[in-house]
N, C-alpha and C positions, 0 to 999 in steps of 0.2 A: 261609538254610536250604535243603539237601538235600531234594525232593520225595520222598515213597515209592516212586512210580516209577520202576522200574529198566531201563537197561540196561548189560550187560557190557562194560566198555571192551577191548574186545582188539586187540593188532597181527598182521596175517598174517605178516610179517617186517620187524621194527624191529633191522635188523641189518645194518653197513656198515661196513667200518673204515674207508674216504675220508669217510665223515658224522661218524664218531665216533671220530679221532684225535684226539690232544691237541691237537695244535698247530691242526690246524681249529679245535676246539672255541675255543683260548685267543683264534684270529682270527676268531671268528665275525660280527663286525660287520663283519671289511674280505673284502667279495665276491672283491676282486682278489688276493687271497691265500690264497682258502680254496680246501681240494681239494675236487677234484669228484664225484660219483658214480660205479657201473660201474653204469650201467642193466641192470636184467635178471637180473643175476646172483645173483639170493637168490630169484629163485622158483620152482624145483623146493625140494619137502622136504628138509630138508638133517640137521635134527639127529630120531636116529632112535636106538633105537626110540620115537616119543610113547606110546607104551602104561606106560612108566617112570612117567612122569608122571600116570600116574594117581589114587594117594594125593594130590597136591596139587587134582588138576580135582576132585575127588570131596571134597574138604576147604575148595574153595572154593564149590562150584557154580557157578562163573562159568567162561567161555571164551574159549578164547585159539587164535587163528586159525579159518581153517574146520573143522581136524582138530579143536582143543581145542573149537570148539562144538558139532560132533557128540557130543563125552563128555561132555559138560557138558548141564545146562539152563537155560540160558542164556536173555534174554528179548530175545538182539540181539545182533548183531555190526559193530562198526565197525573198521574194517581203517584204520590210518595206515602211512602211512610217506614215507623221504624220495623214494622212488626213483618217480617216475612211471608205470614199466612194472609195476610190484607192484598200484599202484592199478589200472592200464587188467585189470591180470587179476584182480584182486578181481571187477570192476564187471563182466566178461565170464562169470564164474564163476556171479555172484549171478543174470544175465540166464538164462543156460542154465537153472540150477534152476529159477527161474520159468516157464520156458517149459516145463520137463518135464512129463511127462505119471507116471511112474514112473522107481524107479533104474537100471531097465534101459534108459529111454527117456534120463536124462540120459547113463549110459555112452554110447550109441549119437550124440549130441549134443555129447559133449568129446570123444570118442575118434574119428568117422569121417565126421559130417555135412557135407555140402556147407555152401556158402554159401549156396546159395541155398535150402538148408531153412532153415539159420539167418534167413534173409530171411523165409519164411514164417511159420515162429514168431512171429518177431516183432509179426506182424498181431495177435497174442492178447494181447499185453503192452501197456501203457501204458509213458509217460513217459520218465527215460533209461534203464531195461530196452529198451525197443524204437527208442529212438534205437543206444544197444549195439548190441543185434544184426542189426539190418537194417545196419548200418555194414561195409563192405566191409574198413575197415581192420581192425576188429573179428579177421575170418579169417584178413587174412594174419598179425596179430598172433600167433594163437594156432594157426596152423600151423607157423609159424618156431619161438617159443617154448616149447611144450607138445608140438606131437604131432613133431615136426623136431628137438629140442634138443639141440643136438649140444656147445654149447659150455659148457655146465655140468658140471660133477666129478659120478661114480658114477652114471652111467647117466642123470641127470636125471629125471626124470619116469618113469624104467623100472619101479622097485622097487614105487610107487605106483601106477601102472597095471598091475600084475600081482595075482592076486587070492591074499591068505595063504593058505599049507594051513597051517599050526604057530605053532609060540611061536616060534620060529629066525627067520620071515618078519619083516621089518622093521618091515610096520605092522601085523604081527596084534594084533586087538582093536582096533584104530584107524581101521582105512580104511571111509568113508564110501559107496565107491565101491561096494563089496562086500558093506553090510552091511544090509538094511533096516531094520535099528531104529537104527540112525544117519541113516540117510537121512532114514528121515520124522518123525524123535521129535524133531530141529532144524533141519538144514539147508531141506528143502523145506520145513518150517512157515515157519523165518525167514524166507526168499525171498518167499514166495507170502505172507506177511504184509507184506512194504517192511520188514524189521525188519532189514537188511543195510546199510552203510553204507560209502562209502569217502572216504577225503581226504588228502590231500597234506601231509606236515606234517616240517620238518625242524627237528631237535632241537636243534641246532648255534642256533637261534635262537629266546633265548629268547621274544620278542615272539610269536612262533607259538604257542608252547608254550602259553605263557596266554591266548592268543585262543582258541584249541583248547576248551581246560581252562575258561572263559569260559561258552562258544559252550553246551559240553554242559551247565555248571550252571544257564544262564539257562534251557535246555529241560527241567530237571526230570532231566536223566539221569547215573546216579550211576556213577562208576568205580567197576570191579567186580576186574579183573585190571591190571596192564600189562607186558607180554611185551616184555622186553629179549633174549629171542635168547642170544645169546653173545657181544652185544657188550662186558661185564666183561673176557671173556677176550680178546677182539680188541683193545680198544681200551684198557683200562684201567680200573681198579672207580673210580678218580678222577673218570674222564669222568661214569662213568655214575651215583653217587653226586651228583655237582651236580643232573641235572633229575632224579633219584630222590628227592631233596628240593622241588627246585620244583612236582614233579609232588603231593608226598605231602600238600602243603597243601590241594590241589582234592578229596582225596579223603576215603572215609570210613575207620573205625579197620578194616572188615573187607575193605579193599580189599589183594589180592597182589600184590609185586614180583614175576615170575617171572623165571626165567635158567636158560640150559642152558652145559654144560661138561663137555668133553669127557672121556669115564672113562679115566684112565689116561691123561691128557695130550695126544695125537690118537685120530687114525681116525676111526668113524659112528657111535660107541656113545657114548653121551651121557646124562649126570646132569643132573636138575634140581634147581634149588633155588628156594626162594623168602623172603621177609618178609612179613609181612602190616604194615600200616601202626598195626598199635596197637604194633608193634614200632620201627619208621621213626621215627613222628610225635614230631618235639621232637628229638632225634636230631640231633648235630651231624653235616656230610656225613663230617668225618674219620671217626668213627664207622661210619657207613653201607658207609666206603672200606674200612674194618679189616674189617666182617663179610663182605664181598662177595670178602677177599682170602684171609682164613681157610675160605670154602667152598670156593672154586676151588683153592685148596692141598691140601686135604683130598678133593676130585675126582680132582685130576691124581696124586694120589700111590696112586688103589685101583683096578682095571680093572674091578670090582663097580660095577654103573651103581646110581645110588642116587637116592632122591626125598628131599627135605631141605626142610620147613619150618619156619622160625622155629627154626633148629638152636641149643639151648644151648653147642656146641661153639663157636659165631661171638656170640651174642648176651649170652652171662655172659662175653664179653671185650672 
């Protein structure tokens, strides 16, 4: 049995088409044949505007990445994914909030601090928060990556580090960065509580997957979201319909599949959708593969960005 104690399963970005091609996925046991990662490359904001998605954050309560935990109230954030460099800026992210003093002091902390105030800080933090941040690698990481990032599509990290004036801005209503009742209503609570979590975990293999899914039911903490990105669209609703059923049995009937896809087929402007698991659960995966092909068809065909749960249009077929 499920504990009553909750927290939110969410991915900061569970999104890679080298993790979650078919042919990976079909060779997932032979190492020597499976593709590899692009480290790095899914961590500036990429599918925007998240403020869309708010009928679904506000329908679940639960959160999904650091943005969907600021809209949400969430009682915890754990950040998976495959890509190694996604975790190390989870973990570097979660250290700075801890360490802030206010939002202006975390701005001043992700956007222009030396290393060696980062070093200071870190005197105030415990554990691996202050192994993080006193870590030299730490900076140049998130110099290169974050405040440097040159090698990421649409500006990288630009749109997000610039503060909304409108509904036209990209993360108006969304950015934590900007907003203090997003700041302190989850993110600094979670941080400054240890309620922040990150781990390495590739999909492509299922023995992970269930260790994972395991790890969190033997600690009492219940899946709340799980944030597949646009990997349906990248990769295939096949792919992701196999651990969208492996996943759906760890989990409970009010736990949300979420997915983005893009409105009108490319560009930044992106639709979400989601299932909730009393929808999933029992659910054969072709099933799963039929509703996740009928939302993303009905996405790509309207340039109208749309928030889509448990859609009749995908689930009465």
């Amino acid at each position: 049995m499920w504990r009553e104690r909750r927290i939110r399963f969410v991915s900061l970005v569970v999104v890679a088409s080298a993790a979650f091609a078919t042919s990976a996925y079909s060779q997932a046991n032979d190492p020597a044949t499976e593709s590899q990662p692009n480290p790095g490359i899914y961590l500036p904001p990429n599918e925007q505007p998240p403020a869309v998605g708010l009928p679904i954050y506000r329908k679940s309560n639960h959160g999904v990445s650091f943005i969907g935990a600021a809209l949400s109230s969430a009682n915890g954030l754990f950040v998976i994914d495959y890509d190694p460099l996604t975790i190390q800026f989870a973990n570097i992210t979660r250290a700075l909030l801890a360490a802030s003093t206010d939002r202006a002091d975390y701005l001043n902390l992700r956007l222009n601090a030396s290393q060696e105030l980062w070093r200071q800080r870190s005197e105030r933090l415990g554990g691996e928060n202050k192994e993080t941040l006193s870590n030299p690698d730490s900076g140049s990481f998130w110099d290169k990556n974050v405040r440097k990032n040159e090698a990421a599509w649409d500006n990288a990290f630009g749109h997000f580090h610039t503060q909304p004036k409108g509904a036209r801005d990209r993360f108006f209503a969304a950015n934590y960065l900007f907003d203090d009742r997003l700041f302190y209503s989850q993110l600094s609570r979670l941080a400054k509580g240890s309620r922040i979590w990150g781990r390495r975990v590739d999909f492509r293999h299922e023995n992970e997957v269930r260790s994972f899914c395991e790890d969190l039911k033997s600690k009492g903490l219940m899946l709340g979201v799980i944030d597949t990105s646009d990997v349906p669209n990248g990769a295939g609703a096949s792919v992701v319909a196999q651990y969208v059923k492996l996943i759906s049995q760890y989990a409970p009937e009010s736990a949300i599949f979420l997915n983005t896809a893009p409105a009108g087929g490319g560009g930044v402007h992106w639709s979400y959708f989601a299932f909730t698991n009393s929808k999933i659960g029992g659910r054969h995966a072709d099933t799963v593969q039929r509703w996740y092909e009928i939302e993303m068809k009905k996405i790509s065909s309207s340039s109208q960005m749309q928030s889509l749960l448990d859609d009749p249009d995908a689930t009465d077929h």
